[in-house]
C-alpha positions as a Markdown table, in Angstrom:
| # | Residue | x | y | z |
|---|---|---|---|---|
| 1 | Unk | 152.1 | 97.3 | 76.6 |
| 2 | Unk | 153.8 | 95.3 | 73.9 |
| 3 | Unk | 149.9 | 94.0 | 73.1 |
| 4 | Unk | 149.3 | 97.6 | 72.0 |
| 5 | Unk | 152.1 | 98.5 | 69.5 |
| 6 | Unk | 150.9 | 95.3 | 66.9 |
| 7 | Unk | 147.5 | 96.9 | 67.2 |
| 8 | Unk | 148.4 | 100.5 | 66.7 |
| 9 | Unk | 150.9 | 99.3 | 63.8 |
| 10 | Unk | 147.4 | 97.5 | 61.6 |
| 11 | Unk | 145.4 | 100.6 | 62.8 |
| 12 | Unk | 148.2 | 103.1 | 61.0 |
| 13 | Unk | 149.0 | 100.3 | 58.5 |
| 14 | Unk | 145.2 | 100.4 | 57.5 |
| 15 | Unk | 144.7 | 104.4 | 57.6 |
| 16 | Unk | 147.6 | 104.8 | 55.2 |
| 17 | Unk | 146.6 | 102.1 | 53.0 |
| 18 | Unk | 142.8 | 103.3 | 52.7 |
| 19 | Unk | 144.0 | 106.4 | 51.2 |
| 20 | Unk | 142.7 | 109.9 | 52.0 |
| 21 | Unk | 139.0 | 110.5 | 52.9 |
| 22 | Unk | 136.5 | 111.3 | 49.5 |
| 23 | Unk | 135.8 | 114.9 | 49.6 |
| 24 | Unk | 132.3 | 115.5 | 48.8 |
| 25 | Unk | 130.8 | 118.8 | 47.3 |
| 26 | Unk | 128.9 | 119.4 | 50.7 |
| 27 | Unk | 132.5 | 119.2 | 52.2 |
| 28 | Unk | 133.7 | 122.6 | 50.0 |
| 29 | Unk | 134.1 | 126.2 | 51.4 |
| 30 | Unk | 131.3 | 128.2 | 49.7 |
| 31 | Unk | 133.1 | 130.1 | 47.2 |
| 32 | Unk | 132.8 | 134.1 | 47.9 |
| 33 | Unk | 130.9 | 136.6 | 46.1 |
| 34 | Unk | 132.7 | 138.9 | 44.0 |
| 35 | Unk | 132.4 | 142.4 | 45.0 |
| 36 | Unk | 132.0 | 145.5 | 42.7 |
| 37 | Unk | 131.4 | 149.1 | 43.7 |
| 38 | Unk | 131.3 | 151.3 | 41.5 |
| 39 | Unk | 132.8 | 155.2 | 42.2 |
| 40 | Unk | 129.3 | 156.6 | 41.8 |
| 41 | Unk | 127.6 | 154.3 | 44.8 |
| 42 | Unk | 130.6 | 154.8 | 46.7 |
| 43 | Unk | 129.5 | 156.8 | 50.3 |
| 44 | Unk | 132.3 | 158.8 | 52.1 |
| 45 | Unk | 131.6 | 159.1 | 55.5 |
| 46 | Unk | 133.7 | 161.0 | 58.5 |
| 47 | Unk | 136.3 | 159.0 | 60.0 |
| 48 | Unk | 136.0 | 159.3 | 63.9 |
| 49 | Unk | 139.1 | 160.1 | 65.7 |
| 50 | Unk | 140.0 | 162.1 | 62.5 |
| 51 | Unk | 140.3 | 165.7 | 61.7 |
| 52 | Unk | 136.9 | 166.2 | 59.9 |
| 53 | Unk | 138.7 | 167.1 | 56.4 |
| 54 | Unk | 139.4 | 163.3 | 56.7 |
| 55 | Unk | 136.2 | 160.8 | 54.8 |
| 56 | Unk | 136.4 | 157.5 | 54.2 |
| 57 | Unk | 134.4 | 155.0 | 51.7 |
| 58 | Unk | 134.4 | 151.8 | 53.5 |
| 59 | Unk | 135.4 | 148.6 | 50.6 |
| 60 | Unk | 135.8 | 145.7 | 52.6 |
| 61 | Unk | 135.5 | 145.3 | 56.3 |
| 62 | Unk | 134.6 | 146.9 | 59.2 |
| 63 | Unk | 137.5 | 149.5 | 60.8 |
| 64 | Unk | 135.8 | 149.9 | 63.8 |
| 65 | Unk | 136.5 | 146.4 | 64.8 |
| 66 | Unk | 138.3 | 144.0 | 62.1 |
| 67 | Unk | 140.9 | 144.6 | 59.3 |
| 68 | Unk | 139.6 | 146.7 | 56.7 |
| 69 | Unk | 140.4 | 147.9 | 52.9 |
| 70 | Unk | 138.8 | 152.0 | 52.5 |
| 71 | Unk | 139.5 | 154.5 | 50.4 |
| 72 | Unk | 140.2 | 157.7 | 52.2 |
| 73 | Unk | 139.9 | 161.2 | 50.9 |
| 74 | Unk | 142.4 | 163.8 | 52.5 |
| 75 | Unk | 140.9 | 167.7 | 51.5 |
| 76 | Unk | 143.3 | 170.0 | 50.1 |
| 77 | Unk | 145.4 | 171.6 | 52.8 |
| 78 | Unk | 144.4 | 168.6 | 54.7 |
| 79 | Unk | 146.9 | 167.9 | 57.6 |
| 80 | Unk | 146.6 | 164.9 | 60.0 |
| 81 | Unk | 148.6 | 165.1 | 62.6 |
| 82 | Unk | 151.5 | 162.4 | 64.7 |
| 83 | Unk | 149.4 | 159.5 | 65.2 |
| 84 | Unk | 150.2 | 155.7 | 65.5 |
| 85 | Unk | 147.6 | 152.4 | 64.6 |
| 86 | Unk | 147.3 | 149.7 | 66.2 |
| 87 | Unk | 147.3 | 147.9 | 62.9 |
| 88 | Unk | 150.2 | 147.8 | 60.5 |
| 89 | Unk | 149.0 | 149.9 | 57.4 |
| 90 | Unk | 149.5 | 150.2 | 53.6 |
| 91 | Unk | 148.8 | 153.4 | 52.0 |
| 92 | Unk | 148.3 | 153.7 | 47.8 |
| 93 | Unk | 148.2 | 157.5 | 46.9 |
| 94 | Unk | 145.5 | 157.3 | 43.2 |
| 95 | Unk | 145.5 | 161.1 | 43.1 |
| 96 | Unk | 146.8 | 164.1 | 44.6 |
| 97 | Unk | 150.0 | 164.9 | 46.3 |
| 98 | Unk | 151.6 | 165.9 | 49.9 |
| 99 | Unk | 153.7 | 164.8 | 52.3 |
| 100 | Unk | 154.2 | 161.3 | 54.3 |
| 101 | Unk | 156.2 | 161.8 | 57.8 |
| 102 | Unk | 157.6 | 159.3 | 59.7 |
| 103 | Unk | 159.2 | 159.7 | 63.1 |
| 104 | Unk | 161.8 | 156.9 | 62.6 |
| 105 | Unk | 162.4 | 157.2 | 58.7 |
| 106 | Unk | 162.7 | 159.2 | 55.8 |
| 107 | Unk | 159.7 | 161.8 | 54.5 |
| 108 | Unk | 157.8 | 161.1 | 51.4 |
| 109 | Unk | 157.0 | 163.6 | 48.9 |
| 110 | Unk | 154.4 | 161.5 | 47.5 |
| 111 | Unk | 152.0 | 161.5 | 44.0 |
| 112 | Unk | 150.1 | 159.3 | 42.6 |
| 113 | Unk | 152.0 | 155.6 | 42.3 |
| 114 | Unk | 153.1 | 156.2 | 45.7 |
| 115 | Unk | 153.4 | 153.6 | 48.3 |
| 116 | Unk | 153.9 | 153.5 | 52.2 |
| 117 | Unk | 153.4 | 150.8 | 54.2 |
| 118 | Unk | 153.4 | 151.4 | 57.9 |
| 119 | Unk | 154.0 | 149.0 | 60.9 |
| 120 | Unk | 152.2 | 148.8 | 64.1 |
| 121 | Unk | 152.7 | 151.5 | 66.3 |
| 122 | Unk | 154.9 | 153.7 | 63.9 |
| 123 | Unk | 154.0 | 157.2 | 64.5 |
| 124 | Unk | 153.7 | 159.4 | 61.2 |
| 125 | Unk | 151.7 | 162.3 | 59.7 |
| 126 | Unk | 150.3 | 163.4 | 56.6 |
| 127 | Unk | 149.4 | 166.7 | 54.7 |
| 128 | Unk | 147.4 | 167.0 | 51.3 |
| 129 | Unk | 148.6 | 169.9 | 49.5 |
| 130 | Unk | 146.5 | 168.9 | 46.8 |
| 131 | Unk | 143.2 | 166.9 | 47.6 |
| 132 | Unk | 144.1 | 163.2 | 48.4 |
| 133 | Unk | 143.1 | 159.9 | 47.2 |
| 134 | Unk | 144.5 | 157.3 | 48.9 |
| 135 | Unk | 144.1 | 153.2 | 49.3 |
| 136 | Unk | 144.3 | 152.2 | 53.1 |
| 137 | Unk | 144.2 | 148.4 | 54.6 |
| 138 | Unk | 144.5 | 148.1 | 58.0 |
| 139 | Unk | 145.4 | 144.3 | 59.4 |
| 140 | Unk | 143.1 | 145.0 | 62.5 |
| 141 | Unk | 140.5 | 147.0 | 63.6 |
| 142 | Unk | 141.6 | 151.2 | 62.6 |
| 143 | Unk | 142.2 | 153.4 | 65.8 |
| 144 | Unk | 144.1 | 156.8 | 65.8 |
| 145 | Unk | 146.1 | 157.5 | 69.1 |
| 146 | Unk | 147.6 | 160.9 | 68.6 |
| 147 | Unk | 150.8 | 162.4 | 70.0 |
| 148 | Unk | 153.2 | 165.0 | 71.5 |
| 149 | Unk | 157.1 | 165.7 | 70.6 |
| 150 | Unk | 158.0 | 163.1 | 72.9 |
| 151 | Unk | 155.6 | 160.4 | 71.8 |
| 152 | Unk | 152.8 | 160.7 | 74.8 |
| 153 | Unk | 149.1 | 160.3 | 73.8 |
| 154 | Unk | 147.2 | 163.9 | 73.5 |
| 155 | Unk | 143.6 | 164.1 | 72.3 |
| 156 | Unk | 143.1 | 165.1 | 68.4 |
| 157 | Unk | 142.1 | 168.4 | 69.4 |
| 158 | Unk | 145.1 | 169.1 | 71.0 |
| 159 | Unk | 147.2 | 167.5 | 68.2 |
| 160 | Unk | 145.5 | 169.6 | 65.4 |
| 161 | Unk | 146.6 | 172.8 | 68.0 |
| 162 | Unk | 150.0 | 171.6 | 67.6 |
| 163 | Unk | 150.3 | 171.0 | 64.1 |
| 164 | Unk | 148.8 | 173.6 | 63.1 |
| 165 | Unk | 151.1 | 175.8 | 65.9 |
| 166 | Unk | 154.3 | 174.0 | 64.0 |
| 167 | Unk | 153.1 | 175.2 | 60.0 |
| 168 | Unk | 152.7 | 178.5 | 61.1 |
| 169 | Unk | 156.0 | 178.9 | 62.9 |
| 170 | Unk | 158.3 | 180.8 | 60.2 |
| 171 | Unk | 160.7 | 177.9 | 58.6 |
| 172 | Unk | 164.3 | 177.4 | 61.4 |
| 173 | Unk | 167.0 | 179.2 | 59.0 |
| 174 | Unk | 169.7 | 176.3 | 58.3 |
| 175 | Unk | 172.7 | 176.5 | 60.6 |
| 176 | Unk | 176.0 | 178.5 | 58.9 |
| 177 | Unk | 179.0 | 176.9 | 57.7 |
| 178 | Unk | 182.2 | 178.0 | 59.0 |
């Protein structure tokens, strides 16, 4: 054993003295291609699992399986109902206006500017009062599992039946004061 240690000292001795390895131009990453799409070439398509007043122009990525940047387009009147990603997501409102929910936090009457960014597994909604631009990356691949009241998973269809059950219910008046 001690005939080992003076040979593993030179060995160290020489790799630190020798200095790091040349990097060659074969040995560098290929730089990327820059991207550029222009608003005109831009195809909105309908997002599965999404009410269909819901598109989606696809930037970078694939949703269906990998993180993904899209632009999504929310109709006016558009509402999506509770729903939680698997993926944490960032939302950038560019034009229109409506309403964020959240279950655990504060609404968000949002415009243009806006910005929400979501974690994994937080359950929220949205309605476009005005049509709806919006920004959306997604750190994984983009599912939708939708919701009841007390958070168990319902299809879409029966979500949009709820939602849409909820808007029409006249307003609860505010308690009185005594």
């Amino acid at each position: 054993m001690s005939n080992r240690k003076p040979a593993l000292l030179i060995l160290l001795a020489a790799a630190i003295l020798s200095g790091p390895a040349p990097i060659h131009a074969d040995d560098e990453p290929e730089p990327q291609e820059m991207v550029i799409l222009p608003a005109r070439k831009l195809e909105y398509i309908q997002v599965p699992d999404m009410p269909k007043c819901v598109t989606a122009a696809i930037l970078r990525g694939n949703p269906r399986t990998d993180a993904a940047w899209v632009l999504l387009k929310l109709a006016s009147g558009c509402s999506v109902p509770w729903h939680w990603h698997t993926a944490n997501e960032s939302l950038v409102v560019i034009s229109g206006q409506g309403k964020f929910e959240m279950k655990k936090g504060k609404p968000l009457e949002f415009a243009p500017g806006a910005y929400a960014a979501l974690p994994t597994r937080h359950v929220h909604r949205a309605v476009c009062t005005r049509e709806c631009l919006l920004f959306n990356t997604a750190d994984a691949a983009f599912d939708v599992h939708y919701v009841d009241d007390d958070g168990k998973e319902i299809s879409l269809k029966k979500a949009v039946k709820a939602m849409k059950k909820e808007m029409s219910a006249p307003p609860t008046p505010a308690p009185k004061k005594k």
